[in-house]
KOLPATOR-734036 format. One record per atom (N, C-alpha, C, O): residue number from 1; atom name; x, y, z. Coordinates in steps of 0.1 Angstrom, whole numbers, plus 2048, in hexadecimal, padded with zeros to 3 digits. Example, Ala and Ser with C-alpha at 12.3 -4.5 7.8 and 13.67 -1.06 7.14 Angstrom:
BEGIN
1,N,884,7C7,84E
1,CA,87B,7D3,84E
1,C,884,7DF,84E
1,O,88E,7DF,855
2,N,880,7EA,847
2,CA,889,7F5,847
2,C,881,800,84F
2,O,886,80B,850
//
This chain:
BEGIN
1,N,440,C6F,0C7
1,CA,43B,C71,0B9
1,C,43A,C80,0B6
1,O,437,C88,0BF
2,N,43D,C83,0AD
2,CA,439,C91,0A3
2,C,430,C98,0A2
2,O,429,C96,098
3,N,42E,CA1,0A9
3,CA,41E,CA6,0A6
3,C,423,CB1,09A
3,O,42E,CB6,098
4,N,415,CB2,095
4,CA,415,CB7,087
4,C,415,CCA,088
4,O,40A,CCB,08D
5,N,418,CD4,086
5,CA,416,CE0,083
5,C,40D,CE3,07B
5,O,40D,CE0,06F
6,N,401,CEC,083
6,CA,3F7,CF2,07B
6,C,3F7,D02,07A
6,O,3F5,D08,085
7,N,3F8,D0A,06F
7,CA,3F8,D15,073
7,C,3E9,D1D,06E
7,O,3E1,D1F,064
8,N,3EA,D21,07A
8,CA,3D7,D2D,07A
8,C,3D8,D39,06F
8,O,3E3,D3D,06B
9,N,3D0,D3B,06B
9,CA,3D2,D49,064
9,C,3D4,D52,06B
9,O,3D1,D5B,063
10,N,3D8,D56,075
10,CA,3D6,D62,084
10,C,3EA,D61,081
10,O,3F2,D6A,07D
11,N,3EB,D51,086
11,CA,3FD,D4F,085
11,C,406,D56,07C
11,O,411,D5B,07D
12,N,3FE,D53,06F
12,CA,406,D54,05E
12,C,406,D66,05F
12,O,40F,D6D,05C
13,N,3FA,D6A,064
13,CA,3FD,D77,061
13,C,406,D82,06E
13,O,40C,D8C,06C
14,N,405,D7C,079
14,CA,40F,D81,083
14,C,41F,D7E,081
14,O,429,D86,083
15,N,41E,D6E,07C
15,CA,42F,D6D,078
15,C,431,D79,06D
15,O,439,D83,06D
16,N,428,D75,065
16,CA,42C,D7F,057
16,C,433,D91,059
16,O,43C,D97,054
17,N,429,D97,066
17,CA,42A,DA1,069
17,C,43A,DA5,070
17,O,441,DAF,06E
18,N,43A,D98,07A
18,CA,446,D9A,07F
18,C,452,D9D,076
18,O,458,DA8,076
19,N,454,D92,06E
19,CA,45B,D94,05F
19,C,45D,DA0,05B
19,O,467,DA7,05F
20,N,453,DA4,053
20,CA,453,DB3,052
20,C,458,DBE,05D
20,O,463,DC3,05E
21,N,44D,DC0,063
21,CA,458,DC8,070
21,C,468,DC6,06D
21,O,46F,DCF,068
22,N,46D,DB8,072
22,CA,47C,DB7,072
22,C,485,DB8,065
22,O,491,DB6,063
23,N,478,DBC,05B
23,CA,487,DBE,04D
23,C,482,DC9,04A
23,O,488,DCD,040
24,N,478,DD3,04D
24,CA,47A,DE2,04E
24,C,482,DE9,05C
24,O,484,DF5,05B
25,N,485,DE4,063
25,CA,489,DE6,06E
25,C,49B,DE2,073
25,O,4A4,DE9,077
26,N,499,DD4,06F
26,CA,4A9,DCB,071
26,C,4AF,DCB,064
26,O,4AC,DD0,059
27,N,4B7,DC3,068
27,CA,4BE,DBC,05D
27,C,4BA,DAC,059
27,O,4B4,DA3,060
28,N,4BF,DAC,04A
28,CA,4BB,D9B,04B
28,C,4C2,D95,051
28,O,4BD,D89,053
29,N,4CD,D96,057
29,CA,4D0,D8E,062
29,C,4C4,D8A,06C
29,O,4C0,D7F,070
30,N,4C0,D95,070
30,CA,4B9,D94,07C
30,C,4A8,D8A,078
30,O,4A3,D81,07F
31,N,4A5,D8E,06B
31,CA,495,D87,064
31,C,49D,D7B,062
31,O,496,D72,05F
32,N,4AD,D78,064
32,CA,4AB,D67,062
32,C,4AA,D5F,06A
32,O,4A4,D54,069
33,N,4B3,D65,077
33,CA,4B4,D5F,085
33,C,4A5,D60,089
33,O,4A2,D57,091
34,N,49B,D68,086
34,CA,490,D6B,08D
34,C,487,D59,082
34,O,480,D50,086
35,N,48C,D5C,079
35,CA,483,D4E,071
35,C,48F,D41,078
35,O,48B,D36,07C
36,N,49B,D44,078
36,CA,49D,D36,07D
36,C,498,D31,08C
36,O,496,D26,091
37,N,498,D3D,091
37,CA,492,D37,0A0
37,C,485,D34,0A4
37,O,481,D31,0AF
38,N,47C,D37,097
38,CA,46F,D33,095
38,C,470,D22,091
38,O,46A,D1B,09A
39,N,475,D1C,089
39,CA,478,D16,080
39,C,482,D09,090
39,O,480,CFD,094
40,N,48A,D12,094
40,CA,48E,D05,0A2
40,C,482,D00,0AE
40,O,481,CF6,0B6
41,N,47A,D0C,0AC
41,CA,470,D0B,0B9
41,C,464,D04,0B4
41,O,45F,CFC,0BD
42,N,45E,D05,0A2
42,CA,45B,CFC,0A2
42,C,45E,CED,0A5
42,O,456,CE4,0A9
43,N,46A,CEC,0A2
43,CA,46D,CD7,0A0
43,C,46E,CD7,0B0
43,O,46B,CCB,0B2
44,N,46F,CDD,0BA
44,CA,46E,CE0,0C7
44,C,464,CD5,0C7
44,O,463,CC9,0C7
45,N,45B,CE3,0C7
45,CA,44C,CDE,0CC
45,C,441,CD1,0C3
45,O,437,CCB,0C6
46,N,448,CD0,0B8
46,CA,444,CC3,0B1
46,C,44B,CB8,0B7
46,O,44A,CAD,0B1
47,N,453,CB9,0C1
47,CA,45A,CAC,0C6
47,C,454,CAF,0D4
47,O,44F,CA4,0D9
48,N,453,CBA,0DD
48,CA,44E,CBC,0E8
48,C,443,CC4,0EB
48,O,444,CCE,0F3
49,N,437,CC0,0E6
49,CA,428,CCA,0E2
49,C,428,CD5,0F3
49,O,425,CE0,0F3
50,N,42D,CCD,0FE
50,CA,42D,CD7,10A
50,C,431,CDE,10D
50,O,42D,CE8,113
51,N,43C,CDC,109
51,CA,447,CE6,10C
51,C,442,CF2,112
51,O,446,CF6,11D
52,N,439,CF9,10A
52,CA,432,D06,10C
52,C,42E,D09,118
52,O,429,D00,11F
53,N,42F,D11,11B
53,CA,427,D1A,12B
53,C,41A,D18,12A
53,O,416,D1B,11F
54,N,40F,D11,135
54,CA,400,D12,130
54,C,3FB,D1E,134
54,O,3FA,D22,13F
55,N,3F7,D24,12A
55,CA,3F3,D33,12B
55,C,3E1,D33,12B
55,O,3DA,D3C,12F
56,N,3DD,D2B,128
56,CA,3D0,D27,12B
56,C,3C9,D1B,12C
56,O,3CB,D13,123
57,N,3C1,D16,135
57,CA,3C5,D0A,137
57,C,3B9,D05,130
57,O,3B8,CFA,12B
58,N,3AB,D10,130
58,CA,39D,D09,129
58,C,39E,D05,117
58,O,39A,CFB,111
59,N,3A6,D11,113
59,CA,3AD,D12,105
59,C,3B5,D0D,100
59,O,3B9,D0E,0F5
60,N,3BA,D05,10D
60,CA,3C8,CF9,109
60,C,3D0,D06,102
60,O,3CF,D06,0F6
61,N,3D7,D10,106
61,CA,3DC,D1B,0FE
61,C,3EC,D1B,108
61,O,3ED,D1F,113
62,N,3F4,D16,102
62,CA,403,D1A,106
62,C,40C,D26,101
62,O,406,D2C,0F8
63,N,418,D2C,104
63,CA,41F,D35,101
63,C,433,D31,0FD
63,O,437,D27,103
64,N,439,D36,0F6
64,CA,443,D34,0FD
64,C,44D,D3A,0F1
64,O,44F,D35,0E5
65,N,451,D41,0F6
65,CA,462,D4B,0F1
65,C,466,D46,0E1
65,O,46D,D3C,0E0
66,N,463,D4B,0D8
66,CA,46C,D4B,0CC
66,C,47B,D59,0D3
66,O,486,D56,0D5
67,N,476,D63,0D3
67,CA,481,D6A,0D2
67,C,47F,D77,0DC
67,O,475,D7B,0E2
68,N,48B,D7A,0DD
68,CA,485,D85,0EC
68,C,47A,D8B,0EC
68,O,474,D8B,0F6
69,N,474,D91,0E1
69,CA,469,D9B,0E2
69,C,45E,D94,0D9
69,O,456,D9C,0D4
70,N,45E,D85,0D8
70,CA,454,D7E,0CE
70,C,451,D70,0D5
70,O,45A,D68,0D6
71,N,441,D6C,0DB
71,CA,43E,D64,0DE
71,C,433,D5C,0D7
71,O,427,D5F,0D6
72,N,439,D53,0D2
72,CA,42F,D48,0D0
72,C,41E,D40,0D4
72,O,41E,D34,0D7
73,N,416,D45,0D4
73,CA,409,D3F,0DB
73,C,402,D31,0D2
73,O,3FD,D31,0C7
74,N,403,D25,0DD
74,CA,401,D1A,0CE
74,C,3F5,D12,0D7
74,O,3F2,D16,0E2
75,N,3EF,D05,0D0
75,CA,3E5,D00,0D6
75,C,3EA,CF7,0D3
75,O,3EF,CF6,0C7
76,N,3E9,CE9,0DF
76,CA,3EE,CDB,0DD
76,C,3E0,CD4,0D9
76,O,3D5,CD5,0DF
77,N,3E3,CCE,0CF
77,CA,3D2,CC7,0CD
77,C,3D7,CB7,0CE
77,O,3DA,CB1,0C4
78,N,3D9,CB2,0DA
78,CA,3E3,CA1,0DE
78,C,3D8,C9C,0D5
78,O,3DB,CA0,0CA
79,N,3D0,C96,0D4
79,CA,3C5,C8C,0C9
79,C,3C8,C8A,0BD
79,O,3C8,C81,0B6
80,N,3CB,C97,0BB
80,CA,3CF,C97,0AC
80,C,3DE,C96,0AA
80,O,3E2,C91,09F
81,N,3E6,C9A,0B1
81,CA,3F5,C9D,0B0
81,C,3F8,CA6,0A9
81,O,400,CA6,0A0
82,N,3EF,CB1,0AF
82,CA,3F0,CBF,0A6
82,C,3FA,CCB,0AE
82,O,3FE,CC6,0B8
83,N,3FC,CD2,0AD
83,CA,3FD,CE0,0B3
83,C,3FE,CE9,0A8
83,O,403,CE7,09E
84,N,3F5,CF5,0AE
84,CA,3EA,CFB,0A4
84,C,3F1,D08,0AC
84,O,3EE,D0B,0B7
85,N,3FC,D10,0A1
85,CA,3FF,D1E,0A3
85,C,3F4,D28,0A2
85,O,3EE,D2B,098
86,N,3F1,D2E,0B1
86,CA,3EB,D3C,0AE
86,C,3ED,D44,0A9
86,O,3E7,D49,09F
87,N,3F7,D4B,0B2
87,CA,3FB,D58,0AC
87,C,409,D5B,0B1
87,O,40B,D53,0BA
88,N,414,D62,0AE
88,CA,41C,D66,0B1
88,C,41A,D75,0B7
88,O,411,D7C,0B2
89,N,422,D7B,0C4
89,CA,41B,D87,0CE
89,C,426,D8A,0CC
89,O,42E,D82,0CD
90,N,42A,D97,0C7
90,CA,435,D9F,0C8
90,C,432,DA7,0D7
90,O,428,DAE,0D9
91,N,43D,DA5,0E2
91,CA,43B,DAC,0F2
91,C,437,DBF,0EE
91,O,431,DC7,0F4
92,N,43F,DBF,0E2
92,CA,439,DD2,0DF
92,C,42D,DD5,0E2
92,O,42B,DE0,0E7
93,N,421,DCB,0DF
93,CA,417,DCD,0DB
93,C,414,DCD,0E9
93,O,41B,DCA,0F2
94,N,405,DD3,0E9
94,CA,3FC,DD9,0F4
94,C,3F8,DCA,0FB
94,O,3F1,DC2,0F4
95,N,3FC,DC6,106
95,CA,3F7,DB8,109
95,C,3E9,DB4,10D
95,O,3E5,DA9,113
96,N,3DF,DC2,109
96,CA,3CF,DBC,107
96,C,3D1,DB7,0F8
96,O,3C6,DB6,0F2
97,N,3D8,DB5,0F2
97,CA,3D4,DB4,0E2
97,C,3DC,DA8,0E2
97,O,3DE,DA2,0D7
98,N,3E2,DA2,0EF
98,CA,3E8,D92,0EB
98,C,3D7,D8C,0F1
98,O,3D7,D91,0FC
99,N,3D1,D89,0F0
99,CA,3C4,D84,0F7
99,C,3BE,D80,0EA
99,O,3BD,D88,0E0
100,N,3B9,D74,0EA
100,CA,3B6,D6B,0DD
100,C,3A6,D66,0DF
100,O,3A1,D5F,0D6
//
């Protein structure tokens, strides 16, 4: 079955950022591949909520690779058939500031 995508307000504004970064920075080539590989990883994980690395196990909090330097942090909610995007972690960043 299909679990449903929920996105946090934490998520909308880290993707958003990434974006940015990558079209002051890249090319749109690059901000499309970075939205299509978002966009495959979702139907991923709406077909396979596990897929993800358990990155915490009290927080039900998993991990797992959009793009070399951009990882995904999502929460499987099985009852509801949710998975509830956190945040997106760009690896640049200081990794006390991936901690949620």
């Amino acid at each position: 079955m299909v679990y449903k995508i929920i996105w946090s307000p934490l998520a909308l504004e880290t993707y958003r950022n990434n974006i940015e970064y990558l079209e002051k920075e890249w090319s749109e080539k690059e901000v499309r591949n970075f939205i299509d590989a978002t966009l495959r990883k979702l139907t991923v994980l709406s077909l396979q909520p596990r897929s993800g690395i358990l990155t915490n196990k009290r927080a039900n909090l998993r991990h797992t690779i959009i793009h070399k330097r951009i990882i995904l942090i999502y929460r499987c909610k099985v009852l509801k058939r949710e998975i509830e995007l956190v945040r997106f972690f760009n690896t640049y960043q200081h990794p006390k500031s991936s901690k949620i």
